[in-house]
Short mmCIF file of the C-alpha atoms (twelve columns), coordinates in Angstrom:
data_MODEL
# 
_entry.id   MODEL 
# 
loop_
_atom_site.group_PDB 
_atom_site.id 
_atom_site.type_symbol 
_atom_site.label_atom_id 
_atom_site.label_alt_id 
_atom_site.label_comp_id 
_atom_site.label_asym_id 
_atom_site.label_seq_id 
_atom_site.Cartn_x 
_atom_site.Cartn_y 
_atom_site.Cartn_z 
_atom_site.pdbx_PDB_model_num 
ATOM 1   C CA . UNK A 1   -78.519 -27.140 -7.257  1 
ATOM 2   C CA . UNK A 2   -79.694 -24.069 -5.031  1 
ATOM 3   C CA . UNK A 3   -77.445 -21.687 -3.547  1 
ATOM 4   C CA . UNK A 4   -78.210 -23.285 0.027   1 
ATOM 5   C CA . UNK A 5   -77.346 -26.988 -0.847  1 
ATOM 6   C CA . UNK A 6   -74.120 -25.569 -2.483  1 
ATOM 7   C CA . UNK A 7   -73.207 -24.322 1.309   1 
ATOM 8   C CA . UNK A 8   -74.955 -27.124 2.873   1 
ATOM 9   C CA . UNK A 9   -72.658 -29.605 1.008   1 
ATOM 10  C CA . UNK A 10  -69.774 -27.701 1.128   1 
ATOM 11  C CA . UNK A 11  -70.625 -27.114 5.471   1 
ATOM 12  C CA . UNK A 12  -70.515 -31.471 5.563   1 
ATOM 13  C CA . UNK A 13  -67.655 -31.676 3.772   1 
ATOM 14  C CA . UNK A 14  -65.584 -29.650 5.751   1 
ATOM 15  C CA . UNK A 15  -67.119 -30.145 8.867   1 
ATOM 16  C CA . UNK A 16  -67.657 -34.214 9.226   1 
ATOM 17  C CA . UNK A 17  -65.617 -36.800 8.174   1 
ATOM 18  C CA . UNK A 18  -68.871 -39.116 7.658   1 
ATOM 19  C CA . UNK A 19  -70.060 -37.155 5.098   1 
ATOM 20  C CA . UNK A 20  -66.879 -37.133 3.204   1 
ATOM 21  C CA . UNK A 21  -66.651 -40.749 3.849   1 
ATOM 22  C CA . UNK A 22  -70.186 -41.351 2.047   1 
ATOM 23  C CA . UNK A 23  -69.085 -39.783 -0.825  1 
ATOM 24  C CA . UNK A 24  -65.145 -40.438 -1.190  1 
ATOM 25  C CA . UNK A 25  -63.085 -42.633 -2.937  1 
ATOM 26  C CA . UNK A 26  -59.402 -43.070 -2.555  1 
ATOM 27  C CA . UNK A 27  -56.939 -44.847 -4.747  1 
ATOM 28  C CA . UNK A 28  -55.506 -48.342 -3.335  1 
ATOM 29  C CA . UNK A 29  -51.966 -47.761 -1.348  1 
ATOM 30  C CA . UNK A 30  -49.550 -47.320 -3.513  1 
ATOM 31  C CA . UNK A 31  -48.196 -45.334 -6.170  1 
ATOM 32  C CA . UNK A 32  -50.198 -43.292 -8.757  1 
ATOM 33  C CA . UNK A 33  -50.821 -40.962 -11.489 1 
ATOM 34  C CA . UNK A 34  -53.528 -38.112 -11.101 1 
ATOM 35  C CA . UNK A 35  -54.868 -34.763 -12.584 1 
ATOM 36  C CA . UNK A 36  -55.786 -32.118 -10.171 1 
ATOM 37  C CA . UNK A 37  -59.487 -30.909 -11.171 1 
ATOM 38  C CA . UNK A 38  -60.015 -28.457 -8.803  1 
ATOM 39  C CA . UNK A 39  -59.028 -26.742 -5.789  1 
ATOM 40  C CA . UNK A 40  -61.195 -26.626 -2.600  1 
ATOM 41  C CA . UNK A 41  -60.946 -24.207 1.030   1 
ATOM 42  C CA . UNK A 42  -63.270 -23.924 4.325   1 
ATOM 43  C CA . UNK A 43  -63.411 -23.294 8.247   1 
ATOM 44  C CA . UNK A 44  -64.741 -25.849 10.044  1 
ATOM 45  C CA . UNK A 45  -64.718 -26.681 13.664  1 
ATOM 46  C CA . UNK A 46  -61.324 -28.078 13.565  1 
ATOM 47  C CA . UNK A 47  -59.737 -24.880 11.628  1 
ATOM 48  C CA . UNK A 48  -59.202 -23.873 7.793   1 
ATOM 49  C CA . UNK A 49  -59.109 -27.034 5.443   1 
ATOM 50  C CA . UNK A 50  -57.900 -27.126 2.022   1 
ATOM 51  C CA . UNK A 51  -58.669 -29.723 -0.762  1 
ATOM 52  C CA . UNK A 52  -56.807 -30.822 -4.153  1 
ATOM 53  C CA . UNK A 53  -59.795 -32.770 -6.132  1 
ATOM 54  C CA . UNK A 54  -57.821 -35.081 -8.422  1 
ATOM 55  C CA . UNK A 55  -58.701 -37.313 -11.363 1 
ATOM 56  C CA . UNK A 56  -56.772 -40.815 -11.139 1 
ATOM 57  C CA . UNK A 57  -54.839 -41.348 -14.227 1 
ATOM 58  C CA . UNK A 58  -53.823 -45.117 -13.760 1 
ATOM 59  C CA . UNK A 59  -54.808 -47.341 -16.798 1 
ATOM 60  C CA . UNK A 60  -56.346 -50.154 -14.285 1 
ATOM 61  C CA . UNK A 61  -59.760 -49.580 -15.666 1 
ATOM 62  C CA . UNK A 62  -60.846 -49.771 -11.799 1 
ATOM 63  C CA . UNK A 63  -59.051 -46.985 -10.686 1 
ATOM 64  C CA . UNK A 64  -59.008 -44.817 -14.219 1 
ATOM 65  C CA . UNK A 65  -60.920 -41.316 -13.919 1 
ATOM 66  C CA . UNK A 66  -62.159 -42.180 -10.392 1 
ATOM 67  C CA . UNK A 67  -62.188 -38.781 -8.032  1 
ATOM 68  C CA . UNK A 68  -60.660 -38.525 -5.056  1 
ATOM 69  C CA . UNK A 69  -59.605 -35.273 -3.135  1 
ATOM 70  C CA . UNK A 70  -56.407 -34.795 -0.932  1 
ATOM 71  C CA . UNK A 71  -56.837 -33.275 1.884   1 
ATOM 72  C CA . UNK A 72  -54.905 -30.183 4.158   1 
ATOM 73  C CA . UNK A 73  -55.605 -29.354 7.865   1 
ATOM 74  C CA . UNK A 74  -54.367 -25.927 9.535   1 
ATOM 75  C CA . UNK A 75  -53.387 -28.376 12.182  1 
ATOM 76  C CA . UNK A 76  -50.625 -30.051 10.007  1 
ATOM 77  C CA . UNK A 77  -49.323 -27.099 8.485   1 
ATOM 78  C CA . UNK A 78  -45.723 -29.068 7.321   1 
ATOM 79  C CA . UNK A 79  -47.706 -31.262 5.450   1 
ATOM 80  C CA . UNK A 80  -49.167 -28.604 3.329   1 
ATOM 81  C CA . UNK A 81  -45.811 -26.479 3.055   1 
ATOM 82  C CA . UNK A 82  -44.186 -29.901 1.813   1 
ATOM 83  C CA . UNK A 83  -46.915 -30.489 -0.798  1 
ATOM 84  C CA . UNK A 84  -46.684 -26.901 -2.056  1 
ATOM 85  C CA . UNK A 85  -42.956 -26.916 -1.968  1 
ATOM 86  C CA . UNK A 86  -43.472 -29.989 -4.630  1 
ATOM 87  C CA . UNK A 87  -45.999 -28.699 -6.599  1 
ATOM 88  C CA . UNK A 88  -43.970 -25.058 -7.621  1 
ATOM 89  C CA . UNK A 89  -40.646 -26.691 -7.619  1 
ATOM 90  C CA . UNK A 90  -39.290 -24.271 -4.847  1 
ATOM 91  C CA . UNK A 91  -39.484 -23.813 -1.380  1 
ATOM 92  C CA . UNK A 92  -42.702 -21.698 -0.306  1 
ATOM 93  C CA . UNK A 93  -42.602 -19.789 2.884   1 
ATOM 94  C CA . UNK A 94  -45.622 -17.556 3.304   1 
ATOM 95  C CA . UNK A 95  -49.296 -19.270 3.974   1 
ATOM 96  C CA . UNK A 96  -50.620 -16.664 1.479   1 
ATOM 97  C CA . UNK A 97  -48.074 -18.079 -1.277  1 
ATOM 98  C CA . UNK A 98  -48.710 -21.708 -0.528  1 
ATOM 99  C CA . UNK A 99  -52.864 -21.269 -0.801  1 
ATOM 100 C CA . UNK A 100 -51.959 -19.485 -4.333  1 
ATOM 101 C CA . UNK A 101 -49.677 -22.570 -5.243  1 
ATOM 102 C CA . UNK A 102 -52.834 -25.171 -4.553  1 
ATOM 103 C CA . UNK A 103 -55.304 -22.786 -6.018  1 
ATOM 104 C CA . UNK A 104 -52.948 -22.548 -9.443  1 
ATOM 105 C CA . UNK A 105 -52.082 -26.286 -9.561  1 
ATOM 106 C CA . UNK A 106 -55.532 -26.813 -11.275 1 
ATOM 107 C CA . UNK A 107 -54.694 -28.852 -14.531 1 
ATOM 108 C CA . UNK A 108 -51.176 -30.333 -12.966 1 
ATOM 109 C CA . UNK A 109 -50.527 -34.109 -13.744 1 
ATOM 110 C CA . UNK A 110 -48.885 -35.357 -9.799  1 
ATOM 111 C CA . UNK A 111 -47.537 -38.400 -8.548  1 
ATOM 112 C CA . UNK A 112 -48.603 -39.247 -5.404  1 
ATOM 113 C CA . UNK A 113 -48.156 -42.261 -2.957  1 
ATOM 114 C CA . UNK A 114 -51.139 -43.200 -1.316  1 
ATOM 115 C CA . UNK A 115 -50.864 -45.172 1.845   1 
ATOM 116 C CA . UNK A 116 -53.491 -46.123 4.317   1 
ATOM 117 C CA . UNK A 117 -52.825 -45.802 8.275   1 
ATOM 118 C CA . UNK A 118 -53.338 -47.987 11.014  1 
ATOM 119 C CA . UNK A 119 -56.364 -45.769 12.023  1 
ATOM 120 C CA . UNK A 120 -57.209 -46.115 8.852   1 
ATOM 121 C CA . UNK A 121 -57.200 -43.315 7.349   1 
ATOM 122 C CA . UNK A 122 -55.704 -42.761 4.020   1 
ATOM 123 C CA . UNK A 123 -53.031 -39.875 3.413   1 
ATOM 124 C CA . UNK A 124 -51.730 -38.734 -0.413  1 
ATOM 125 C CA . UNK A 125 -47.795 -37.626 -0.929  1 
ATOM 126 C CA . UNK A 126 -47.260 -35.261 -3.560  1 
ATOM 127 C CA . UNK A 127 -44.209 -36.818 -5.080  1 
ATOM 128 C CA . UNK A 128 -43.622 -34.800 -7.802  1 
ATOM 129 C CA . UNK A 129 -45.000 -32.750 -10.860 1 
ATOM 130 C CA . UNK A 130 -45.086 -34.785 -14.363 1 
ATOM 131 C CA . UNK A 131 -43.953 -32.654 -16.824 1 
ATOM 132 C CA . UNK A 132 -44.164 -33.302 -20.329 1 
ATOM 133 C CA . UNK A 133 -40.841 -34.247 -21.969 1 
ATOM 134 C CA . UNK A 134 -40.134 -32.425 -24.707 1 
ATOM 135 C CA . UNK A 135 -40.652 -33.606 -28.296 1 
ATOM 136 C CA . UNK A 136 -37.730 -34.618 -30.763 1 
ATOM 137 C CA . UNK A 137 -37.232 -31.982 -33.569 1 
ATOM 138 C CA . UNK A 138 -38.859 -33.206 -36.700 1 
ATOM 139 C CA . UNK A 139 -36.281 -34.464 -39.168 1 
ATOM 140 C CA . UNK A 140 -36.168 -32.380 -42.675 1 
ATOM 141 C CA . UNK A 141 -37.870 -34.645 -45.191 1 
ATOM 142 C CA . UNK A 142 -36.156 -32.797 -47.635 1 
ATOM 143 C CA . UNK A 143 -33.065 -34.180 -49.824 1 
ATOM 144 C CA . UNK A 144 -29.523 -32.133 -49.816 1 
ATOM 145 C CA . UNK A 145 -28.985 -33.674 -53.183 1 
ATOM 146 C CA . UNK A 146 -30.274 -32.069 -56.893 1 
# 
């Protein structure tokens, strides 16, 4: 792909919902299971966008590795300050912080809760980070006795 249809696609994306909708999928309402692929920014008419491009991790072999992104609007700035605030485990105050929280959540395992409004549109909560519990110490094979 050439330079140009990189920053054509990446101009539709950000800049009209249609052409997000032609491409998108979303998991069902609900609660889910996802790895976050990638991280995503723009301007568009509306203002500065980010995007989280997640990998659904649900064993429903409809919904398994299915991409979908969720989405952030300079207009709903609490939304995004909640959703970074989950993903580093801390509040985060300053814009510039919160960007670099999305931009290093690449390779995070998140919950979410999806849930479709009566506009229909469909919105993604960051529930929490799944972290890995930690394994049992390996018991000594080994005999006490001579």
């Amino acid at each position: 792909m050439t330079d140009l249809h990189e920053r054509m696609e990446e101009y539709l994306l950000g800049k009209n919902r249609n052409a997000r909708a032609y491409e998108d999928w979303d998991p069902p309402d609900g609660k889910h299971t996802a790895l976050i692929l990638d991280y995503k920014e723009g301007i568009g008419k509306k203002g500065a966008w980010w995007a989280l491009v997640c990998k659904c991790l649900d064993p429903e072999p409809e919904l398994t590795d299915k991409v979908f992104r969720i989405w952030y609007r300079e207009a709903v700035l609490g939304i995004l300050k909640s959703a970074v605030s989950t993903l580093a485990g801390h509040k985060v105050e300053p814009i510039k912080e919160a960007i670099l929280t999305l931009m290093e959540s690449v390779g995070k395992t998140i919950n979410i809760q999806t849930k479709t409004n009566e506009k229909g549109y469909t919105n993604h909560r960051i529930l929490g980070v799944v972290t890995k519990a930690p394994e049992a110490p390996k018991v000594s094979q080994m005999s006490t006795k001579d």
